[in-house]
TORKOL-4160 file (C-alpha; in steps of 0.2 Angstrom, whole numbers, padded with zeros to 4 digits, m for minus):
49
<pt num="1" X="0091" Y="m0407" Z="m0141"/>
<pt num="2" X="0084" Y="m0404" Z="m0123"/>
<pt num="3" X="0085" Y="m0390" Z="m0112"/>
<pt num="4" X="0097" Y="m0400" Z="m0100"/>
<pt num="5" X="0108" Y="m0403" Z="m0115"/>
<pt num="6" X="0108" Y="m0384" Z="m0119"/>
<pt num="7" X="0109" Y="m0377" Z="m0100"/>
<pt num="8" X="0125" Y="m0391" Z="m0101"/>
<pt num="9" X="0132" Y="m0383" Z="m0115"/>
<pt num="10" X="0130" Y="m0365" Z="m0109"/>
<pt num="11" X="0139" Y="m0371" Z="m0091"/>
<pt num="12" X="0153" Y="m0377" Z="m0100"/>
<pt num="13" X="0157" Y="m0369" Z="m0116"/>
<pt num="14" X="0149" Y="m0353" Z="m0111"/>
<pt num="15" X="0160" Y="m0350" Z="m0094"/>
<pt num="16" X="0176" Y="m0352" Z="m0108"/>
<pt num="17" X="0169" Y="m0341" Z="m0121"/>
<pt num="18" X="0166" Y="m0329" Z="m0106"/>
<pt num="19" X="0183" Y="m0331" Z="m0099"/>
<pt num="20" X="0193" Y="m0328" Z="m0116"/>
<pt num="21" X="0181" Y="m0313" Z="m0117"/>
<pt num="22" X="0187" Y="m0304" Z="m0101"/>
<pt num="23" X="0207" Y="m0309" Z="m0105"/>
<pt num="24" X="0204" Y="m0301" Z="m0124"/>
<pt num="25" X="0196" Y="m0285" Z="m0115"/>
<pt num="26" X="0211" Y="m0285" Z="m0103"/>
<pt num="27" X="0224" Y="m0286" Z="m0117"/>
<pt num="28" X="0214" Y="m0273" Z="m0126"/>
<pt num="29" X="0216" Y="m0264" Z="m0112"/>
<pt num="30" X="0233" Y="m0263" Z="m0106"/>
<pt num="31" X="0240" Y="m0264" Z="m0125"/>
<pt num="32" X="0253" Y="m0252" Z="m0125"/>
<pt num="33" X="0248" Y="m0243" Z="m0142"/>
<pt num="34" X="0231" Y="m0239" Z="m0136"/>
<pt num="35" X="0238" Y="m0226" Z="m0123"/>
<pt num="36" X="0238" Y="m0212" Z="m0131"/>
<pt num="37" X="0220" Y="m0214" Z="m0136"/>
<pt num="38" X="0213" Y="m0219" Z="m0119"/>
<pt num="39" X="0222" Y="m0205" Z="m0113"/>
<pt num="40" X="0214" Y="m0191" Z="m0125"/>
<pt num="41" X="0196" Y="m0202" Z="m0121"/>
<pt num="42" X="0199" Y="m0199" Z="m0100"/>
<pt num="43" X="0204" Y="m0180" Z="m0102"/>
<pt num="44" X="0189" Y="m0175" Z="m0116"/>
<pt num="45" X="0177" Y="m0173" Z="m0103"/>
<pt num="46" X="0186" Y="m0159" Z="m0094"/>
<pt num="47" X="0192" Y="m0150" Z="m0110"/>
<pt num="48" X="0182" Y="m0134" Z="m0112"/>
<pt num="49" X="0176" Y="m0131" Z="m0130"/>
């Protein structure tokens, strides 16, 4: 295996993987059950202890 045949794997195959990272991280994010939770994780730093 070459270099070119990696650097041709990682153009194609990593651009994908990269892709279905971001829409997995958006789901993730906007998930409605995880509201609450990024919710109590923005307001934490403001709570006094």
């Amino acid at each position: 295996m070459t270099h070119q045949d990696v650097a041709n794997f990682a153009e194609s195959w990593g651009l994908a993987f990269l892709f279905i990272m971001f829409v997995v991280a958006v789901v993730y994010a906007y998930w409605p059950g995880y509201k609450k939770k990024f919710t109590k994780a923005a307001s934490r730093p403001l709570d006094e202890e």
